[in-house]
C-alpha positions as CSV (number, residue, x, y, z in Angstrom):
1,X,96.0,66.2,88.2
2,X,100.0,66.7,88.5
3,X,101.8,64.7,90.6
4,X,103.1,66.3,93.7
5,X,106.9,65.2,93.2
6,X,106.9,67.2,89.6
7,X,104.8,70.1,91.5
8,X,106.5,70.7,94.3
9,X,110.1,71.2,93.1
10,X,109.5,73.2,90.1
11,X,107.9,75.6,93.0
12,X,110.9,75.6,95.6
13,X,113.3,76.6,92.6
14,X,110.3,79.5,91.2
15,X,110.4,80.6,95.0
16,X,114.0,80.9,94.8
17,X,114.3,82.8,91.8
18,X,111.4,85.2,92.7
19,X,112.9,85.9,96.3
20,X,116.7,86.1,94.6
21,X,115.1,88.5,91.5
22,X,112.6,90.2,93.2
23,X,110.4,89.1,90.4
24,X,107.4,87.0,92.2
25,X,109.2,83.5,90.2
26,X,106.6,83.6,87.6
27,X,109.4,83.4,85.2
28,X,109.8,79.5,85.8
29,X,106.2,78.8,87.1
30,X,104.3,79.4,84.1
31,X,106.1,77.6,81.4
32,X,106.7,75.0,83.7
33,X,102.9,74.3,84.8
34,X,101.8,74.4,80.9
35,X,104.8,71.9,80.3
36,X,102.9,69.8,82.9
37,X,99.4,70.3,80.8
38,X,97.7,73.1,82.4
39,X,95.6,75.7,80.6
40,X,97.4,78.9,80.4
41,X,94.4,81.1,82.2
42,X,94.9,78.3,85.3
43,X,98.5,78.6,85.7
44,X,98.2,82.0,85.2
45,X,95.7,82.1,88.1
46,X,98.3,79.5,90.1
47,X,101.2,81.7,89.8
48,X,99.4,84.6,90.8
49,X,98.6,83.1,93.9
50,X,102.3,81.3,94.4
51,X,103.5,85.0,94.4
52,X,101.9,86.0,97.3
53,X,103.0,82.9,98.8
54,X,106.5,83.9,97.5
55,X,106.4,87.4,99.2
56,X,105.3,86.3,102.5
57,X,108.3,83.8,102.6
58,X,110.9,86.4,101.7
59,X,109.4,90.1,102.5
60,X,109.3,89.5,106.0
61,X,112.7,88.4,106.2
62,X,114.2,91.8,104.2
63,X,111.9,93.7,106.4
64,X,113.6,92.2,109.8
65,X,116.9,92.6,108.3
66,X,115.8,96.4,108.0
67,X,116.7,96.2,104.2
68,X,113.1,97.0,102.8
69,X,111.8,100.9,102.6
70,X,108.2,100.4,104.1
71,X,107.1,103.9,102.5
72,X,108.3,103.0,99.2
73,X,106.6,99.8,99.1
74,X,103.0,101.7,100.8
75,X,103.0,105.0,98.8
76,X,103.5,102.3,95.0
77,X,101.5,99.5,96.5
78,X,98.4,101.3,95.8
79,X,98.9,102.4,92.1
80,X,99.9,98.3,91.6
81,X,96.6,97.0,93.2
82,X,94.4,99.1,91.3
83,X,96.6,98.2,88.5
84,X,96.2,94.2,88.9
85,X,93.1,94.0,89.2
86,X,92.3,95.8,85.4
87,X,95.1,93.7,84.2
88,X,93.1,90.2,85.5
89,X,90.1,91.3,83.7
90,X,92.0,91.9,80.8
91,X,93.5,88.5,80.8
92,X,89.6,86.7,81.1
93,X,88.1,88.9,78.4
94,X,91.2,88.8,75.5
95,X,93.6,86.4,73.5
96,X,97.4,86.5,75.4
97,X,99.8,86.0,72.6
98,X,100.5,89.4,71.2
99,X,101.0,91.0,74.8
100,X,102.8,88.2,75.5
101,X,105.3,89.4,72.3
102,X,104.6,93.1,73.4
103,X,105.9,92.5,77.3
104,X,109.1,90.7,76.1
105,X,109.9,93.6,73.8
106,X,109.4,95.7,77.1
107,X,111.6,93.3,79.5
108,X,114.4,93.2,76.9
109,X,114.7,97.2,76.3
110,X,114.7,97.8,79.6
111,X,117.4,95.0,80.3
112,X,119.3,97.1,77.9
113,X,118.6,100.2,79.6
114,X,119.7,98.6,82.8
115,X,122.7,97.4,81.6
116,X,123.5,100.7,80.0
117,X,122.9,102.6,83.3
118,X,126.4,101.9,84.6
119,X,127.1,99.7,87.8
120,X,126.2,101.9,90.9
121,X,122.5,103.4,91.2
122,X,121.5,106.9,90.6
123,X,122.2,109.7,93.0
124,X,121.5,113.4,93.0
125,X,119.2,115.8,94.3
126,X,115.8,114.7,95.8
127,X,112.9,116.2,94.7
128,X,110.4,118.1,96.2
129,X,107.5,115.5,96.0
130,X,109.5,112.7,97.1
131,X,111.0,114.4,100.0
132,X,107.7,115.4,101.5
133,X,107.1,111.6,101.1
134,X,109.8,111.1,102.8
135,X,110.8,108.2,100.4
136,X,114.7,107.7,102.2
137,X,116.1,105.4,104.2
138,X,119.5,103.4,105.1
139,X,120.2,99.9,105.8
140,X,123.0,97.4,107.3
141,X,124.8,95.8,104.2
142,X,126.4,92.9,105.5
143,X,128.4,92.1,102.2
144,X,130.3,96.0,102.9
145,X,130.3,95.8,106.3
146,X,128.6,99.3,106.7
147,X,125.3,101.1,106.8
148,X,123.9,102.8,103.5
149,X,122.1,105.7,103.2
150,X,120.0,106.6,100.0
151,X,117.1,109.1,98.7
152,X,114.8,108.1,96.7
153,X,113.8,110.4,93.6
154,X,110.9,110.9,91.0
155,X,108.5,109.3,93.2
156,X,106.0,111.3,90.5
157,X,107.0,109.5,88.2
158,X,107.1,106.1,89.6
159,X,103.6,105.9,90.7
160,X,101.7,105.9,87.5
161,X,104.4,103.7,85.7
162,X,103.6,101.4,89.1
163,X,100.5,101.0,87.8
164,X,101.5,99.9,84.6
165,X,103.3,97.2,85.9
166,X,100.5,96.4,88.2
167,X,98.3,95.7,85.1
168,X,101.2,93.6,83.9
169,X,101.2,91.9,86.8
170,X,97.5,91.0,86.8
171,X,97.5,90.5,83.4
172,X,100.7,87.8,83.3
173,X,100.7,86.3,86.5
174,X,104.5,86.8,87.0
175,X,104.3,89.7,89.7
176,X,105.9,92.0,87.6
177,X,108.4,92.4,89.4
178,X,110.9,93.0,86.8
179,X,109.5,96.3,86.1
180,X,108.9,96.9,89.3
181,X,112.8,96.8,90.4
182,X,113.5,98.9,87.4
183,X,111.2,101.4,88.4
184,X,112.7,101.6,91.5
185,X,116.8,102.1,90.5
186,X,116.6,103.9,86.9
187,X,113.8,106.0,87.9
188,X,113.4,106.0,91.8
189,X,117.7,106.2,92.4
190,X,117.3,103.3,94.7
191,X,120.3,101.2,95.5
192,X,119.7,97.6,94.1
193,X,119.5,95.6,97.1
194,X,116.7,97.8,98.2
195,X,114.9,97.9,95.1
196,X,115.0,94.0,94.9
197,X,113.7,93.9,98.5
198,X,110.9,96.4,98.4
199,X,109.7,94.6,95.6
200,X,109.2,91.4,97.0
201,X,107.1,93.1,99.5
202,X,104.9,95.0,96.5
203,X,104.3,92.3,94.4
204,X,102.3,90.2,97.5
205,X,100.0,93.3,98.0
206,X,99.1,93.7,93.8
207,X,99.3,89.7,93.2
208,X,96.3,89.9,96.3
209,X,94.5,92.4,94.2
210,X,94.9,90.1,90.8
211,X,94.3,86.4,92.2
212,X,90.8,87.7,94.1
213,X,89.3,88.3,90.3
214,X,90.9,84.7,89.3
215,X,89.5,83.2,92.1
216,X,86.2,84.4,91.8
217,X,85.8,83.4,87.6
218,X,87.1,79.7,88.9
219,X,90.2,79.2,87.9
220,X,92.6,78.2,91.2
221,X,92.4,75.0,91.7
222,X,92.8,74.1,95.1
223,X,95.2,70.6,94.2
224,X,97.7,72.2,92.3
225,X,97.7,75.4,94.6
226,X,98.9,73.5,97.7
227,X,102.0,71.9,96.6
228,X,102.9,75.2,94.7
229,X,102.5,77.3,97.6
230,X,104.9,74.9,99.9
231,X,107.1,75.1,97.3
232,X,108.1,78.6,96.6
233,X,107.5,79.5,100.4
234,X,110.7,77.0,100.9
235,X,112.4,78.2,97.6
236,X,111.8,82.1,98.7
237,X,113.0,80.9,102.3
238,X,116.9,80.1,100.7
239,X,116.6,82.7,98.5
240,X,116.3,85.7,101.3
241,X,119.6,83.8,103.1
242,X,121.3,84.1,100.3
243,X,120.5,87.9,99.1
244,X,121.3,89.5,102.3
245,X,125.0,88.0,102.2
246,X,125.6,88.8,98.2
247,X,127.2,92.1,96.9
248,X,124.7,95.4,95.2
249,X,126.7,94.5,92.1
250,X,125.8,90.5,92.3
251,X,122.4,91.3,92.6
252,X,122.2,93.8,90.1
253,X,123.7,90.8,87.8
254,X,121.9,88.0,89.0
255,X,118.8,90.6,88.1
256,X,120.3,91.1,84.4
257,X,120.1,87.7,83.8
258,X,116.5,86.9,84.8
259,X,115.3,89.8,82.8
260,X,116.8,88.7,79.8
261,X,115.8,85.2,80.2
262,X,112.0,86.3,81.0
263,X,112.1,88.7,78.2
264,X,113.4,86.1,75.5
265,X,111.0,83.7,77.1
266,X,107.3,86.0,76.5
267,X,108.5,86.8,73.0
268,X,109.3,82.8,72.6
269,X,105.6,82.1,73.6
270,X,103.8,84.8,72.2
271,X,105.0,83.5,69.0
């Protein structure tokens, strides 16, 4: 069993990173736990379940400060969930490593994508589908000192390509929220503070989806789950304080780096 001082701060700075990113802090949770000596499939099966912990401590939050799009995150939430749950049974029944190779390749062509795409979000004429979803919104930026207003786009396209990243999800443990974020600017047009935000509030609802098909084959340990779940509930805690005071174009960098850190990092240890 792992100590509880190692545990527990490892998970307040995955919680930080997860509520900062948007990501779900799988990113540092994973290698960190198999650096400690547990079995890939568990910590896979622990991080899973810290995500959910991570979006409780940091959705709620965006969503009083009126920053998250609640149909956004309803209308995707359920291509995700069906998504996570064939990505966990993927991850019981087959070897890891060459998806592991396969999802880095993915992460790092769509950082360059992202970084390509200029420094404001897309704008332009909402379509059809999405406007009878009604997939729009606004919200108080405190670092402007004004309200934005937005409209999202493509939501056609974004709901199968949600599901992708819900079997990612499932299938990696990391909430996928990397894809998930750029789902939401390159192809939904949504500014990145919203993105961000409405992600953290996705990736809860599919990690739910994934860890009940962990916890039923065994693997969540009920030790190493509490400590972890403290953890990023207090890292995801600092990390919403923070967001909500920083710049579209600091998050949008802060984002750039985590993908390309989690990209290098999956190719790294699928080799």
């Amino acid at each position: 069993m792992v100590p509880f001082h190692l545990l527990f701060p490892v998970a307040v700075l995955a919680g930080f990173v997860g509520a900062m990113s948007g990501m779900g802090g799988g990113i540092v949770l994973i290698p960190a736990l198999t650096l400690l000596g547990i079995d890939i499939k568990h910590a896979i099966a622990i991080s899973i379940l810290s995500v959910i912990a991570t979006s409780s401590g940091s959705a709620s939050a965006y969503v009083r400060d009126h920053i998250t799009n609640l149909k956004v995150g309803m209308f995707l939430e359920m291509f995700t969930i069906v998504g996570a749950l064939v990505g966990a049974r993927i991850t019981l029944a087959v070897s890891r490593g060459p998806l592991y190779i396969a999802f880095g390749v993915v992460l790092l062509s769509s950082w360059a994508a992202l970084l390509l795409a200029g420094k404001g979000w897309h704008t332009g004429e909402q379509d059809a589908v999405t406007r009878w979803l009604e997939l729009e919104g606004s919200y108080p930026d405190q670092a402007l000192g004004a309200v934005i207003e937005y409209k999202g786009r493509r939501a056609y396209f974004g709901a199968p390509m949600m599901f992708g990243a819900g079997i990612i999800a499932g299938l990696l443990g990391i909430g996928a929220g990397a894809l998930k974020v750029l789902i939401h600017d390159l192809v939904m047009g949504l500014p990145p503070k919203v993105s961000t935000t409405t992600s953290n509030l996705i990736i809860g609802v599919t990690a739910l989806a994934g860890t009940s098909v962990y916890l039923f084959a065994g693997l969540i340990n009920p030790g190493l789950a509490a400590p972890v779940i403290l953890g990023v509930v207090a890292g995801a805690f600092a990390g919403t304080r923070l967001l909500v005071r920083l710049s579209n174009q600091s998050v949008r960098y802060f984002f750039l780096f985590v993908l390309l850190i989690l990209g290098i990092e999956m190719i790294v240890r699928g080799l």
